[in-house]
Structures are given as C-alpha cells and as structure tokens.
KEMARGU-304554 format. One record per atom (N, C-alpha, C): atom name; residue in three letters; z negated, x negated, y negated; chain; residue number from 1. Coordinates in nm, 2 decimals. Atoms other than C-alpha are relative to their C-alpha. Layout:
+------+------+--------+--------+--------+-------+------+
! name ! resn !      Z !      X !      Y ! chain ! resi !
+------+------+--------+--------+--------+-------+------+
!   CA !  ALA !      Z !      X !      Y !     A !  NUM !
...
+------+------+--------+--------+--------+-------+------+
! end
This chain:
+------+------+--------+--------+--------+-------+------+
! name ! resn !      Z !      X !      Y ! chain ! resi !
+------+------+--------+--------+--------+-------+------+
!    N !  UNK !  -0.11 !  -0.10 !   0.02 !     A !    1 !
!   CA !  UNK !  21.93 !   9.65 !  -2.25 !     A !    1 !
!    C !  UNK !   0.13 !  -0.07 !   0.04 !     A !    1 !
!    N !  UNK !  -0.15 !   0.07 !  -0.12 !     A !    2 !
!   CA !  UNK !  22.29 !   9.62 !  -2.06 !     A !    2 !
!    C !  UNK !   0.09 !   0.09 !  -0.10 !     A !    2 !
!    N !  UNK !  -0.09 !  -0.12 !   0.06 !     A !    3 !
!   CA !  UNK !  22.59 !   9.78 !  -2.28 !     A !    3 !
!    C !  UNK !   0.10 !   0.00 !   0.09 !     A !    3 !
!    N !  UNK !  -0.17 !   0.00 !  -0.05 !     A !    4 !
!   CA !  UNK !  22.87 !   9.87 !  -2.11 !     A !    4 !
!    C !  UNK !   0.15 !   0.06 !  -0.03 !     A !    4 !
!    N !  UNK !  -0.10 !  -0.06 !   0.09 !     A !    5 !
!   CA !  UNK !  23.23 !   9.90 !  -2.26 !     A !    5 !
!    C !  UNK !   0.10 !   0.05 !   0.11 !     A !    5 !
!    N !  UNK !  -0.12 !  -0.08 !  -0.16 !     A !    6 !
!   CA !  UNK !  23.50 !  10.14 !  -2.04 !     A !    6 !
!    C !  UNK !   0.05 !   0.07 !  -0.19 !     A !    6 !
!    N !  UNK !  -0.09 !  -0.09 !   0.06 !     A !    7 !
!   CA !  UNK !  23.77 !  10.32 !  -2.22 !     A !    7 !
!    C !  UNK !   0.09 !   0.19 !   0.07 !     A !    7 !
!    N !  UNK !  -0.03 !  -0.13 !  -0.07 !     A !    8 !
!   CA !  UNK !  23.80 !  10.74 !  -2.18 !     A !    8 !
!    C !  UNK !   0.10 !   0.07 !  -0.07 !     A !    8 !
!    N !  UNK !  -0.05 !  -0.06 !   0.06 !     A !    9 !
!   CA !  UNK !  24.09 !  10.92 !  -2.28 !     A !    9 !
!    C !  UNK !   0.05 !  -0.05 !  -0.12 !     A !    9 !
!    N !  UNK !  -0.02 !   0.08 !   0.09 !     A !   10 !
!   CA !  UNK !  24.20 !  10.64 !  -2.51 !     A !   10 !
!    C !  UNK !  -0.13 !  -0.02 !  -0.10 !     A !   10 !
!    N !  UNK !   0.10 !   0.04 !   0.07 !     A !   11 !
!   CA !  UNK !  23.84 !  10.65 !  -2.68 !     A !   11 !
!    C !  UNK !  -0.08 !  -0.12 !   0.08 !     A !   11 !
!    N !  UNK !   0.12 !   0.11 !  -0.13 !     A !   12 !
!   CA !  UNK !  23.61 !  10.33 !  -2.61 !     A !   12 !
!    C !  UNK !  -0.13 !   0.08 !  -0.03 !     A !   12 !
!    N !  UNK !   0.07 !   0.00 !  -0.06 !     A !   13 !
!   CA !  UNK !  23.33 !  10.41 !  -2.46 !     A !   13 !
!    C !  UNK !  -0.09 !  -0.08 !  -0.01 !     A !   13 !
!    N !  UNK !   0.12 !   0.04 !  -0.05 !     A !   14 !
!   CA !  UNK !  22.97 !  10.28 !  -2.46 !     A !   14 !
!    C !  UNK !  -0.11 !   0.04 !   0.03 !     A !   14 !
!    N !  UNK !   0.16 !  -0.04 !  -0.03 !     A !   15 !
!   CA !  UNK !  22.69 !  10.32 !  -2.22 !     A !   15 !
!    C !  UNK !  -0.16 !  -0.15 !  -0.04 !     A !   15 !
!    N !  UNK !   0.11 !   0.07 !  -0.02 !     A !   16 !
!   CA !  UNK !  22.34 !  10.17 !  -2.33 !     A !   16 !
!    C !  UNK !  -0.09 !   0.01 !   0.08 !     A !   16 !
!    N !  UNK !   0.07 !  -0.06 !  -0.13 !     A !   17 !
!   CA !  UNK !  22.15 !  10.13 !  -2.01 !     A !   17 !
!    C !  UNK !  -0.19 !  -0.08 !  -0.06 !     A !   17 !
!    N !  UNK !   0.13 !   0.08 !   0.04 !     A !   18 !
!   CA !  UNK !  21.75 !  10.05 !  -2.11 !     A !   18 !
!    C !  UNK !  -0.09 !  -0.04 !   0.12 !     A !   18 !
!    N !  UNK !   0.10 !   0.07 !  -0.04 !     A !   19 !
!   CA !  UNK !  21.51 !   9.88 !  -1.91 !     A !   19 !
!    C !  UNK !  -0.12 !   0.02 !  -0.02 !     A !   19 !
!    N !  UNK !   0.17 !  -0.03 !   0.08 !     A !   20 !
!   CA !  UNK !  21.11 !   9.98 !  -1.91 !     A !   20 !
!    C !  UNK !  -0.04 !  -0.05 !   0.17 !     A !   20 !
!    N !  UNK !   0.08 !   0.08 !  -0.10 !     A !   21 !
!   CA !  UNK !  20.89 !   9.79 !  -1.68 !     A !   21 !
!    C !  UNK !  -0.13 !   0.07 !   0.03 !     A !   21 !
!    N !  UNK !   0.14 !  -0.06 !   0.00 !     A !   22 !
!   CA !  UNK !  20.58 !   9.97 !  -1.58 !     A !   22 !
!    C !  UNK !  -0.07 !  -0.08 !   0.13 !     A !   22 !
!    N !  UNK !   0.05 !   0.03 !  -0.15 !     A !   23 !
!   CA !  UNK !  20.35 !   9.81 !  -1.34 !     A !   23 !
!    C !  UNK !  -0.20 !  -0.12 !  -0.01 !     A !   23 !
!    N !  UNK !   0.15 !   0.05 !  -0.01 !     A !   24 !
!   CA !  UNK !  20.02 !   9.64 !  -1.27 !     A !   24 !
!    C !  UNK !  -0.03 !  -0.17 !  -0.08 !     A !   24 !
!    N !  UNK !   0.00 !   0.12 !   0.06 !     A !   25 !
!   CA !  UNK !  19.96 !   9.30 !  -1.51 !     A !   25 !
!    C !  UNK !  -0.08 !  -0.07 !   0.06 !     A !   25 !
!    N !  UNK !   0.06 !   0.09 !  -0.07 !     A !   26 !
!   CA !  UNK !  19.73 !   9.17 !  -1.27 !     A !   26 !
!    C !  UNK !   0.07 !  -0.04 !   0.17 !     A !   26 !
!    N !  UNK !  -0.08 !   0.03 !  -0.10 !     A !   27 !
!   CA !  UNK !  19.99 !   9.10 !  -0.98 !     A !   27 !
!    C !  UNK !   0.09 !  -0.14 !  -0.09 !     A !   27 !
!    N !  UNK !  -0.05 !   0.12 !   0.02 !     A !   28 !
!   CA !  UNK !  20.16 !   8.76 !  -0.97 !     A !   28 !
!    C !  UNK !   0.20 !   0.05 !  -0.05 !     A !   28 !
!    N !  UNK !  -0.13 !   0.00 !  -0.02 !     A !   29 !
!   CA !  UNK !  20.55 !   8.76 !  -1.06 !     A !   29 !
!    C !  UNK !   0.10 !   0.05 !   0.10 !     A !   29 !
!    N !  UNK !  -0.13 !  -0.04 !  -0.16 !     A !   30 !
!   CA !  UNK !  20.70 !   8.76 !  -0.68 !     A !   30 !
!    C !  UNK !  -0.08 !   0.12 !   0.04 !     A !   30 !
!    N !  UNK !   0.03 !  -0.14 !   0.02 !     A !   31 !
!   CA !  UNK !  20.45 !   9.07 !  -0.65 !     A !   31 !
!    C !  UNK !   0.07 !   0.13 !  -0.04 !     A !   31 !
!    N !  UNK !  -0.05 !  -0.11 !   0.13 !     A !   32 !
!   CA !  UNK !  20.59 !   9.24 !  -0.95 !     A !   32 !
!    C !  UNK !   0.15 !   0.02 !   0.05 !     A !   32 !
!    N !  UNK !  -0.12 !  -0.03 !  -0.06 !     A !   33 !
!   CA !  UNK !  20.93 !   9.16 !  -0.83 !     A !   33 !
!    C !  UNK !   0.05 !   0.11 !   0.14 !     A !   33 !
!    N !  UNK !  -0.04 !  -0.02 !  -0.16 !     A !   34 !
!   CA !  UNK !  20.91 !   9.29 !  -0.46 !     A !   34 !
!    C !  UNK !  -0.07 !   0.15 !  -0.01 !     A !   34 !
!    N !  UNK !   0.06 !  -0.10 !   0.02 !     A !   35 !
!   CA !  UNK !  20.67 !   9.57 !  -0.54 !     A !   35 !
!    C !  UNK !   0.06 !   0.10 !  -0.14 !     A !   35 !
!    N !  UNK !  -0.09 !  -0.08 !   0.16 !     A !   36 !
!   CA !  UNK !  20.87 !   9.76 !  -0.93 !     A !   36 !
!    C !  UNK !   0.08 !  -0.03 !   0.00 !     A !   36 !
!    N !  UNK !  -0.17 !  -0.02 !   0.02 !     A !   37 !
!   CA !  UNK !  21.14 !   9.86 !  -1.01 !     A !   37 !
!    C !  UNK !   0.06 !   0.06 !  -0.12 !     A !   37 !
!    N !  UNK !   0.03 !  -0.07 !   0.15 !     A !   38 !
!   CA !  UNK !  21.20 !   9.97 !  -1.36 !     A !   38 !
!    C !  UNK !   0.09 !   0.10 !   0.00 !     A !   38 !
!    N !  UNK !  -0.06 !  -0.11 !   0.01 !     A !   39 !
!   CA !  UNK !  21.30 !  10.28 !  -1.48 !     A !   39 !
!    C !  UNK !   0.07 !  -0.02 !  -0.10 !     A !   39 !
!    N !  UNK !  -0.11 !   0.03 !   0.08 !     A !   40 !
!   CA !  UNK !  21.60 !  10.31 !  -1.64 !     A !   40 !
!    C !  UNK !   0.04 !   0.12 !  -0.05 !     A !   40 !
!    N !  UNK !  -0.03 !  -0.14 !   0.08 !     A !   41 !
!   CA !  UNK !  21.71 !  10.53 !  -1.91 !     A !   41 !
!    C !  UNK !   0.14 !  -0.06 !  -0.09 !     A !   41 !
!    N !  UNK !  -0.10 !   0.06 !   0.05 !     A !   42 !
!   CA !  UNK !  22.09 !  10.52 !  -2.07 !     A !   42 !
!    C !  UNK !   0.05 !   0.15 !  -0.12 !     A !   42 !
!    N !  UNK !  -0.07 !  -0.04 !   0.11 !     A !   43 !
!   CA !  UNK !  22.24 !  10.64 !  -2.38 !     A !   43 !
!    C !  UNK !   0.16 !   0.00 !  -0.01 !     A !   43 !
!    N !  UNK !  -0.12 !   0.00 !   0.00 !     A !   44 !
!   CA !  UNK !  22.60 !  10.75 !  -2.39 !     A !   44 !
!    C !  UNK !   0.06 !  -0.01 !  -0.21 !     A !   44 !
!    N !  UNK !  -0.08 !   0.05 !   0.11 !     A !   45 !
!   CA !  UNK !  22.89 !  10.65 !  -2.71 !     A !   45 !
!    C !  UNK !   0.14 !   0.02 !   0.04 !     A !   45 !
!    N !  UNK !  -0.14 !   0.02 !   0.00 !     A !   46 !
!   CA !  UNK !  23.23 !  10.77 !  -2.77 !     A !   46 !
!    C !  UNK !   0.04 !  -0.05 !  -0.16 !     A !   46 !
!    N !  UNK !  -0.01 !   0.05 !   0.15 !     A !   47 !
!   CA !  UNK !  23.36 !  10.59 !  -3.11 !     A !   47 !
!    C !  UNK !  -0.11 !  -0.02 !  -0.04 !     A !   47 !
!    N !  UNK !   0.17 !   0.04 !   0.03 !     A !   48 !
!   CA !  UNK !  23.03 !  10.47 !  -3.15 !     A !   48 !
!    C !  UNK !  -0.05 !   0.13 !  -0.05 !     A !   48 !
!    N !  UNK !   0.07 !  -0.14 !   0.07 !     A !   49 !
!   CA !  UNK !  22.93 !  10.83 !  -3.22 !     A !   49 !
!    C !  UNK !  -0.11 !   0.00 !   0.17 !     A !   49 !
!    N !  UNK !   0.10 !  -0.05 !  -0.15 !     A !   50 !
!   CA !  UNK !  22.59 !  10.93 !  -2.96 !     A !   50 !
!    C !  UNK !   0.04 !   0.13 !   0.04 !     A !   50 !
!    N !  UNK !  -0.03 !  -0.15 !  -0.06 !     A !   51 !
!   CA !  UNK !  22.67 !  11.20 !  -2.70 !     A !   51 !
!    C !  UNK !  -0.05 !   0.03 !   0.08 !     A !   51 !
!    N !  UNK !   0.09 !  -0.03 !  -0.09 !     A !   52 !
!   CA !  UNK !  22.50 !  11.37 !  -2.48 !     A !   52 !
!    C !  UNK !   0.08 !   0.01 !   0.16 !     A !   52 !
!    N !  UNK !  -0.08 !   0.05 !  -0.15 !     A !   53 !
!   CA !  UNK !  22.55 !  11.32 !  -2.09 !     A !   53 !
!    C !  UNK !   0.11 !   0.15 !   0.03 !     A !   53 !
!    N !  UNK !  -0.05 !  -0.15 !  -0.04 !     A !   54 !
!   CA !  UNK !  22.62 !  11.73 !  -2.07 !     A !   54 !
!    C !  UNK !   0.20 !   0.02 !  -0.06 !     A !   54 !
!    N !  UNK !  -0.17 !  -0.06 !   0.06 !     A !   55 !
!   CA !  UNK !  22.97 !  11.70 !  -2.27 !     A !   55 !
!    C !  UNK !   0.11 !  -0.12 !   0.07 !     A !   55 !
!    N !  UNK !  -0.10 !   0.07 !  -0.11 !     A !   56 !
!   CA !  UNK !  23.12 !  11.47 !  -1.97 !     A !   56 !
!    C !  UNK !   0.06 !   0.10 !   0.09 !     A !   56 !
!    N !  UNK !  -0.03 !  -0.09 !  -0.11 !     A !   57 !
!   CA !  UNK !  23.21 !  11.80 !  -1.84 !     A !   57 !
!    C !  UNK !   0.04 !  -0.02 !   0.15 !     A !   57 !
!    N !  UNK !   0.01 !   0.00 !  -0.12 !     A !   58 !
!   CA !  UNK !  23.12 !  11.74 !  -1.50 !     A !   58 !
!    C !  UNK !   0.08 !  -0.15 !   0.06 !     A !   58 !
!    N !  UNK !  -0.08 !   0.10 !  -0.05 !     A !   59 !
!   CA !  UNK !  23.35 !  11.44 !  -1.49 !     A !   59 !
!    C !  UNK !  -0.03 !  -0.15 !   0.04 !     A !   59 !
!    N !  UNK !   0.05 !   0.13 !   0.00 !     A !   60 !
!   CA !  UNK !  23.14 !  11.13 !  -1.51 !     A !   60 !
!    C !  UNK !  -0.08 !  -0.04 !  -0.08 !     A !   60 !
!    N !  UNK !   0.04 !   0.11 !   0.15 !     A !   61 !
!   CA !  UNK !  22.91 !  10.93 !  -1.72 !     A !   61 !
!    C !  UNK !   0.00 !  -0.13 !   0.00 !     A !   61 !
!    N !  UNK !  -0.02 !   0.17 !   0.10 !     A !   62 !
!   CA !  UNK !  23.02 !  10.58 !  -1.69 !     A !   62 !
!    C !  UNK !   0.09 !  -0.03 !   0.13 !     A !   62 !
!    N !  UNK !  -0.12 !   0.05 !  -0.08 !     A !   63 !
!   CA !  UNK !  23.19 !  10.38 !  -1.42 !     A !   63 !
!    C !  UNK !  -0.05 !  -0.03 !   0.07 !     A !   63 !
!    N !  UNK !   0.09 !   0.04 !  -0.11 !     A !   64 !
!   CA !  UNK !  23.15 !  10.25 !  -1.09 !     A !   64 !
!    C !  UNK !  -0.01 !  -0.18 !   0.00 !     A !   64 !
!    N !  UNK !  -0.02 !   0.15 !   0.02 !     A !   65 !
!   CA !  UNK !  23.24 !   9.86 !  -1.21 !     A !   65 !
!    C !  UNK !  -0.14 !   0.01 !  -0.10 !     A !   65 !
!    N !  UNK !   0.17 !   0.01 !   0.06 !     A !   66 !
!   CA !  UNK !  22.87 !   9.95 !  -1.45 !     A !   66 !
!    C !  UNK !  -0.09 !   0.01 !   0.13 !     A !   66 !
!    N !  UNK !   0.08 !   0.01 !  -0.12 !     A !   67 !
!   CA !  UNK !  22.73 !  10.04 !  -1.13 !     A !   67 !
!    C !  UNK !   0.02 !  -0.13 !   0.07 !     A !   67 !
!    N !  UNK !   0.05 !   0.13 !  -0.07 !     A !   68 !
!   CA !  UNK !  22.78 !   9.70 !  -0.97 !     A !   68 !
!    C !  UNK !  -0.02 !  -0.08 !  -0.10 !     A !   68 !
!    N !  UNK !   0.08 !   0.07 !   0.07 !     A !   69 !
!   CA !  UNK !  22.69 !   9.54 !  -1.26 !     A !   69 !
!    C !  UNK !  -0.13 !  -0.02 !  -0.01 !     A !   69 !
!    N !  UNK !   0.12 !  -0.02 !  -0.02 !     A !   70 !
!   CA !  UNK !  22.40 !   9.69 !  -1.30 !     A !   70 !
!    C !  UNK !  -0.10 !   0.01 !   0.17 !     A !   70 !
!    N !  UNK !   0.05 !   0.05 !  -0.10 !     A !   71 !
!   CA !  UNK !  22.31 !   9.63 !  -0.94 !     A !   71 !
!    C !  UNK !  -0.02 !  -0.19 !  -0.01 !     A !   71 !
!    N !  UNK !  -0.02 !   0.15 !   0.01 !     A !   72 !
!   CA !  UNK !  22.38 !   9.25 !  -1.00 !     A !   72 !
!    C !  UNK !  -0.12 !  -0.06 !  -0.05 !     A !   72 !
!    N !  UNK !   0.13 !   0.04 !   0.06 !     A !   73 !
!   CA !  UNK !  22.13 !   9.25 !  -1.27 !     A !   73 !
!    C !  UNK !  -0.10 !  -0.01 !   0.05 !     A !   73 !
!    N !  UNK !   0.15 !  -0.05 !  -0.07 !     A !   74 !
!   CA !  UNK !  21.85 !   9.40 !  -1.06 !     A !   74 !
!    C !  UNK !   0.01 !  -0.12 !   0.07 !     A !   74 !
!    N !  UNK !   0.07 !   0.08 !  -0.07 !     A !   75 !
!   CA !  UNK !  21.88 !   9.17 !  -0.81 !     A !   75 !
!    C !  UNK !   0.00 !  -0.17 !  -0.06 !     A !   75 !
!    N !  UNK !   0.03 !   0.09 !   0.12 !     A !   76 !
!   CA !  UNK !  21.92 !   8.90 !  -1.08 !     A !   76 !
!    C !  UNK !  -0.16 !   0.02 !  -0.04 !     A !   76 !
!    N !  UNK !   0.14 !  -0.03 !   0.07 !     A !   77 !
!   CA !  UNK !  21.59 !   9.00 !  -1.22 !     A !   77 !
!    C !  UNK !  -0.13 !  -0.03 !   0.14 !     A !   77 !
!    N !  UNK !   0.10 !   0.08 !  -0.09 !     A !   78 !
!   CA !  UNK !  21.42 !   8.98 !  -0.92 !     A !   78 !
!    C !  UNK !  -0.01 !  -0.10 !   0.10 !     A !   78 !
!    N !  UNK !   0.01 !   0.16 !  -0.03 !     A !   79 !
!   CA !  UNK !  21.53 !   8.65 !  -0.80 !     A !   79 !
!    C !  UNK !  -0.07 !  -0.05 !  -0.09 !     A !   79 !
!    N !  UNK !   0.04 !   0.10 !   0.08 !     A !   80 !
!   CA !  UNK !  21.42 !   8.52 !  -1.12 !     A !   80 !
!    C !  UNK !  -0.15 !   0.05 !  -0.02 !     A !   80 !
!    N !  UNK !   0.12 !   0.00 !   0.00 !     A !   81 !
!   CA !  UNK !  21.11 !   8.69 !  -1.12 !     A !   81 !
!    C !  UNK !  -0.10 !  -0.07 !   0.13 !     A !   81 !
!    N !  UNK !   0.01 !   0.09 !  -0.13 !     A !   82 !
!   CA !  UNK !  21.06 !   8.56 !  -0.73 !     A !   82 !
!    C !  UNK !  -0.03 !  -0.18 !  -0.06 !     A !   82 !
!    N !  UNK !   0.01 !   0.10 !   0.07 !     A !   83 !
!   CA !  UNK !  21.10 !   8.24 !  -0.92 !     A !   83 !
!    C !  UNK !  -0.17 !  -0.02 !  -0.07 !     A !   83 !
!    N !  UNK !   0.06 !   0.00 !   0.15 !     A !   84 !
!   CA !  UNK !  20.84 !   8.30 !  -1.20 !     A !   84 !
!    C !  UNK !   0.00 !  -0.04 !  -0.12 !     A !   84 !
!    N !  UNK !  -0.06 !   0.06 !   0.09 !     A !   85 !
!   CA !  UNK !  21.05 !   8.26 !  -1.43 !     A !   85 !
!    C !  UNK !  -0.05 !   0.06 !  -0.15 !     A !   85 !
!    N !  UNK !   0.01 !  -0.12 !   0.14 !     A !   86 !
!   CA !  UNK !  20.98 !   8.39 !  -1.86 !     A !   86 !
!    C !  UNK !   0.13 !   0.05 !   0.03 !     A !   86 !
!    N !  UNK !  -0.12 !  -0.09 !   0.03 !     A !   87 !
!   CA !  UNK !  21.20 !   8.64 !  -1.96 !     A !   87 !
!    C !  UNK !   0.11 !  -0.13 !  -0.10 !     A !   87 !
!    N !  UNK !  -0.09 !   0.09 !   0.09 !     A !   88 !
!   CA !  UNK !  21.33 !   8.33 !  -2.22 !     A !   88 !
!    C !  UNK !   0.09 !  -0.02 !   0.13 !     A !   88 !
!    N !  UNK !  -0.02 !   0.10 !  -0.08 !     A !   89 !
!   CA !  UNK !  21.42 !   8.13 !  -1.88 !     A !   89 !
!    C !  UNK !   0.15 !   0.11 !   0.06 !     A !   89 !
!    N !  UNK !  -0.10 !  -0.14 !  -0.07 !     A !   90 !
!   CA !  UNK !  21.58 !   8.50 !  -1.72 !     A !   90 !
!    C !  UNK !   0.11 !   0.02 !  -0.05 !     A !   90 !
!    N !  UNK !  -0.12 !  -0.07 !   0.09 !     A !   91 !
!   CA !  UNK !  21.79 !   8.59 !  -2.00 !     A !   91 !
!    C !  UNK !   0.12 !  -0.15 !  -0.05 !     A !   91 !
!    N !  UNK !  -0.05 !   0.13 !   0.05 !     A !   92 !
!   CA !  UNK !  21.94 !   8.20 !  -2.05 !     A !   92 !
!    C !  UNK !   0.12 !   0.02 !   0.16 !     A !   92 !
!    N !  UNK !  -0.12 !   0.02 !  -0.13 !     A !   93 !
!   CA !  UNK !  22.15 !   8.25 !  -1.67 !     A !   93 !
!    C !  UNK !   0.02 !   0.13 !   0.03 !     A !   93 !
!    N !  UNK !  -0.07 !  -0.14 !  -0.07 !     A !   94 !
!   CA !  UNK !  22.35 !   8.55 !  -1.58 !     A !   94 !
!    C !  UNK !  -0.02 !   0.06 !   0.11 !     A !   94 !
!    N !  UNK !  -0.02 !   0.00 !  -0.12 !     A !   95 !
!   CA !  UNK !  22.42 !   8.69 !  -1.28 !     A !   95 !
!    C !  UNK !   0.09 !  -0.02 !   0.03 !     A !   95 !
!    N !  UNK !  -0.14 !  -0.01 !  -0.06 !     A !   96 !
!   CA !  UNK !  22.70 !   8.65 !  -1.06 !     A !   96 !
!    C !  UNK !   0.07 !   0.07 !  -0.01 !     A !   96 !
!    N !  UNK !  -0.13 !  -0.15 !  -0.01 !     A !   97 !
!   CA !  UNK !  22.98 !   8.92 !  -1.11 !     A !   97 !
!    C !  UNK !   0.11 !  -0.04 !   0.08 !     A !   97 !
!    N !  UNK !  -0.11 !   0.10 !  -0.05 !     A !   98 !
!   CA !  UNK !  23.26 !   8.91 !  -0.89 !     A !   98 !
!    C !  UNK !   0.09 !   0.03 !  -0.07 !     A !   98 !
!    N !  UNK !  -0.10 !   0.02 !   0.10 !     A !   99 !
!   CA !  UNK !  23.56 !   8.81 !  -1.00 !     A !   99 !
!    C !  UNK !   0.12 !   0.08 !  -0.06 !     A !   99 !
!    N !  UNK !  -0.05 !  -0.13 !   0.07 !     A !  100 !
!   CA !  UNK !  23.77 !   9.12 !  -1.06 !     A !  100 !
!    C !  UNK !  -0.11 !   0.05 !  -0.13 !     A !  100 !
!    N !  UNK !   0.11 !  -0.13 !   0.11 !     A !  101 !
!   CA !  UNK !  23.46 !   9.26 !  -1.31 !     A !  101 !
!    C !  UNK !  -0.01 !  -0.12 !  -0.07 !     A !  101 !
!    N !  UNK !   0.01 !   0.09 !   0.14 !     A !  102 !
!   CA !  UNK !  23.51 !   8.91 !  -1.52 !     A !  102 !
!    C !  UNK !   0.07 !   0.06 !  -0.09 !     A !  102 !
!    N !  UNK !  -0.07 !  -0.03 !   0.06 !     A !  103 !
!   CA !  UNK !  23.57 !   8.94 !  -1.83 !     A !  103 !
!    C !  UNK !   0.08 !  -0.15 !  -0.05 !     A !  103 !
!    N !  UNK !  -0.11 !   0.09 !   0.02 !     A !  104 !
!   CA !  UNK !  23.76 !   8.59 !  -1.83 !     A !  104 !
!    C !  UNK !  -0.07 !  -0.12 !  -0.10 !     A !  104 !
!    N !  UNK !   0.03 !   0.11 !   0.11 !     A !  105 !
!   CA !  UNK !  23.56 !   8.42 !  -2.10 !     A !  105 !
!    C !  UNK !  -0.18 !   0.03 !  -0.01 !     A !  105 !
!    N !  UNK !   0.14 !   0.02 !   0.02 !     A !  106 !
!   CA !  UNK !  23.21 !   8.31 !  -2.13 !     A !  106 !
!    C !  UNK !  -0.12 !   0.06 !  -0.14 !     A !  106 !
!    N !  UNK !   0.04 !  -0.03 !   0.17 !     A !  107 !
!   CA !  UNK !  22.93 !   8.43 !  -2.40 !     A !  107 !
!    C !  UNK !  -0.15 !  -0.02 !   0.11 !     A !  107 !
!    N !  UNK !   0.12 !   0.04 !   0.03 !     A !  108 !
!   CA !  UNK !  22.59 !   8.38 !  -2.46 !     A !  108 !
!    C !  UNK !  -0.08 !   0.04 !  -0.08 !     A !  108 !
!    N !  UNK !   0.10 !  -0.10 !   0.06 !     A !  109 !
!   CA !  UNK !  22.27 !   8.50 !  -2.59 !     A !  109 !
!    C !  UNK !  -0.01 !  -0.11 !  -0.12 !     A !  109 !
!    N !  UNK !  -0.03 !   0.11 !   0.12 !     A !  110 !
!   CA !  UNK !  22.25 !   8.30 !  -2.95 !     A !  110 !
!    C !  UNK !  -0.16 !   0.06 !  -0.07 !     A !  110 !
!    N !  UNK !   0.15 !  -0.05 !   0.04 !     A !  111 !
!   CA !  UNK !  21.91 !   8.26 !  -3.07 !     A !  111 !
!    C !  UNK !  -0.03 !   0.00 !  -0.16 !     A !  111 !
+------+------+--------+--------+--------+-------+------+
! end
C-alpha cells in the first residue's frame, strides 16, 4: 500500500493506492517480475473522511507527482523481484524519486 498526501482546495488529501498480485506460484521471481503486473485499486480521503472518485467533479483524482511515484515503485518492484529478493529485503530500500518529489528528509519502515 503507497499513501499519497496532495493538498485540494486547502483540504489535505489522501490517496490509498493498494497493490494485489495475482499470478502463477510456480514461476521463478524474474518470471513473475517480467511476466505481472498487479492490479491496483485506490481509495480516495479528504480530512481523512473516504470519498468516492465521482465527487472530483470531473477534475481529478490525485496528481501527476503520485503518478511518477507510483511508476518508480513498479519498476522498483520489479528490479527487486529480477533480483529475488523477499518482500522483507523489497520493502527495506526505496526507490529513487527525483529530486523535486523529495520530501527532504528520510523515514523508514520500523518493525
């Protein structure tokens, strides 16, 4: 799961983007990688209230700095699956972002 925080009309904003993997468990890793592609399903939030995509009247539902993110990731994901990496190993190194879409300061997954 990827959140993404944007600010609309002075409300913040969050999209939950989910992640589902469907695919054959008897293919190796760089298989799985080069061959699927997960389906993605996202959850919109204004004031942390849930809303539905339909009351963006026509105007958007998220941003184009989540769209290269979430491109980043993918191909994050499947380098590291190319690798054969666990998901532990995956979720311990980032991806790259460039440097405009930092947010300046470091964080980490805390176990």
């Amino acid at each position: 799961m990827i959140a993404a925080l944007w600010v609309d009309a002075c409300d913040l904003m969050t999209d939950l983007w989910t992640f589902h993997w469907i695919y054959n468990h008897k293919l190796t890793h760089a298989e799985k990688a080069q061959k699927y592609s997960p389906l993605i399903d996202v959850n919109f939030f204004r004031r942390c209230e849930p809303i539905a995509a339909r009351q963006f009247d026509g105007k958007g539902v998220s941003t184009g700095n989540t769209l290269v993110m979430l491109g980043r990731e993918e191909e994050h994901r499947r380098k590291m699956m190319e690798k054969g990496l666990t998901l532990k190993q995956y979720l311990q190194k980032r991806p790259e972002l460039p440097a405009w879409l930092s947010l300046g300061e470091d964080f980490y997954i805390v176990e």
